[in-house]
Structure formats: structure tokens, C-alpha cells
C-alpha positions as CSV (number, residue, x, y, z in Angstrom):
1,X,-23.9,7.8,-5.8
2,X,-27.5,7.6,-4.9
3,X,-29.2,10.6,-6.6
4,X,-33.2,12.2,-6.1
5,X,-34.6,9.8,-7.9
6,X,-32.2,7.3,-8.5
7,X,-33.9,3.9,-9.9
8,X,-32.3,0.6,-9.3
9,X,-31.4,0.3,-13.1
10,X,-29.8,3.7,-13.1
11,X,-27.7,2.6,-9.8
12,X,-27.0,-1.4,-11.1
13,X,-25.5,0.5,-14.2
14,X,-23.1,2.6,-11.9
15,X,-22.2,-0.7,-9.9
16,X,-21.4,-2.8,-13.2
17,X,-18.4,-3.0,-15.3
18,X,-19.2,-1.5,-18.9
19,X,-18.9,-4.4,-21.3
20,X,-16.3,-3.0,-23.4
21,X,-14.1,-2.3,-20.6
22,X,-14.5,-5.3,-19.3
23,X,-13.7,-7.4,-22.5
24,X,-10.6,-4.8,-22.2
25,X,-9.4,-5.5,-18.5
26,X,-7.8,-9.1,-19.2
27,X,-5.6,-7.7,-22.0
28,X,-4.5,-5.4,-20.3
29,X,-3.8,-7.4,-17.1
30,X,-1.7,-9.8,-19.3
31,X,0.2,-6.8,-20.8
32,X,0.9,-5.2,-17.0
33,X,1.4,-8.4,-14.4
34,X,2.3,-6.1,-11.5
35,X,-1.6,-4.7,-12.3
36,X,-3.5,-8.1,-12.4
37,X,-4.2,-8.1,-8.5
38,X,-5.7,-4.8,-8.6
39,X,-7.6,-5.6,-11.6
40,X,-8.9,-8.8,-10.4
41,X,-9.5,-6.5,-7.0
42,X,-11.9,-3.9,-8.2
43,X,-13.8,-6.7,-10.5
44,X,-14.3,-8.7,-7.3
45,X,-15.3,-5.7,-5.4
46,X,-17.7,-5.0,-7.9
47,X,-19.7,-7.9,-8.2
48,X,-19.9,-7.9,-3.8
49,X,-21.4,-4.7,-4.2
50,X,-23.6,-5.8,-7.2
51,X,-24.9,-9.4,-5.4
52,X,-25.1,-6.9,-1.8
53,X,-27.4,-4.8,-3.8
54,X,-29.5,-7.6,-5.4
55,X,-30.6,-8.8,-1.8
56,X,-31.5,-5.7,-0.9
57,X,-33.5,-5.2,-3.1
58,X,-34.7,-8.4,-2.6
59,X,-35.3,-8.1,0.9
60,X,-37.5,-5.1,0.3
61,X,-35.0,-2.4,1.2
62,X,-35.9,0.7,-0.6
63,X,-33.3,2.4,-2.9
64,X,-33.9,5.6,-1.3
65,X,-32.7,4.1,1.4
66,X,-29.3,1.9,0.9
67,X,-26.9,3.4,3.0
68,X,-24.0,5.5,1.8
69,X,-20.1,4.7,2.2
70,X,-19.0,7.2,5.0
71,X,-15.6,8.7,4.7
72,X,-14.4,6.9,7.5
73,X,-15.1,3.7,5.4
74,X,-11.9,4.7,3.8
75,X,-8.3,3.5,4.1
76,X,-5.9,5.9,4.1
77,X,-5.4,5.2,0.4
78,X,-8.9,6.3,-0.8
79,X,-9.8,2.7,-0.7
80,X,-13.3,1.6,0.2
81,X,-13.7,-1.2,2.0
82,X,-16.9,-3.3,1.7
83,X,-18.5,-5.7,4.9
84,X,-19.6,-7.8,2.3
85,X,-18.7,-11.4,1.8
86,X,-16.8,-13.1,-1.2
């Protein structure tokens, strides 16, 4: 994810949920019930990620230097999972 040059706009953009598809995701977790967890899943993921990356930031930590998710942070699945608290 983290490109030469990368700013922190360019990388909050990546983290955050486009608004349209966000306006789109409870319609369509109404219309598919059996989808909703996963839905609510990723969005929840999303905003860890997007709070963890404030307070880096906010701590000083470079964006050159926020680490990477290794492939061995990954469930069998393809799933990442984060060490981040809800």
C-alpha cells in the first residue's frame, strides 16, 4: 500500500470507505442478511486501521515508515488481522 512518496492524504484515502459506497453498504446489508456481519466487519476494520493511523501520525511516526502487513498476518482465508483495539 505504501508507495515512494506516498502522503498521508493519498494513504487516509486508501484506508477510508468511498462515500458512495458507503451510503450503498446498508442497502445492501438489508437486501443480503447472511452478508451484514461481514459488512459490518470490514467497516469496523476500517475505521481501527484509520484511528491506528491517526495516532501515528500523531505520535510523530513517519509515513515512510508505518509498517507493512506481512503475509504471515494472514489467516488462511486471505484475511488480515489487525492488533488494534475496537
Amino acid at each position: 500500500m505504501l508507495g515512494a512518496g506516498s502522503t498521508s492524504e493519498e494513504l487516509r484515502e486508501l484506508i477510508a470507505v468511498p462515500p458512495r459506497i458507503d451510503r450503498v453498504l446498508p442497502a445492501y446489508a438489508r437486501a443480503y442478511p447472511e452478508e451484514a456481519p461481514r459488512v459490518e466487519r470490514n467497516l469496523k476494520f476500517r475505521q481501527i486501521v484509520a484511528r491506528e493511523f491517526e495516532r501515528l501520525l500523531h505520535d510523530g511516526v513517519p509515513v515512510a515508515e508505518l509498517p507493512e502487513v506481512e503475509e504471515s498476518e494472514r489467516d488462511t482465508t486471505g484475511r488480515v488481522f489487525a492488533n488494534a483495539q475496537a
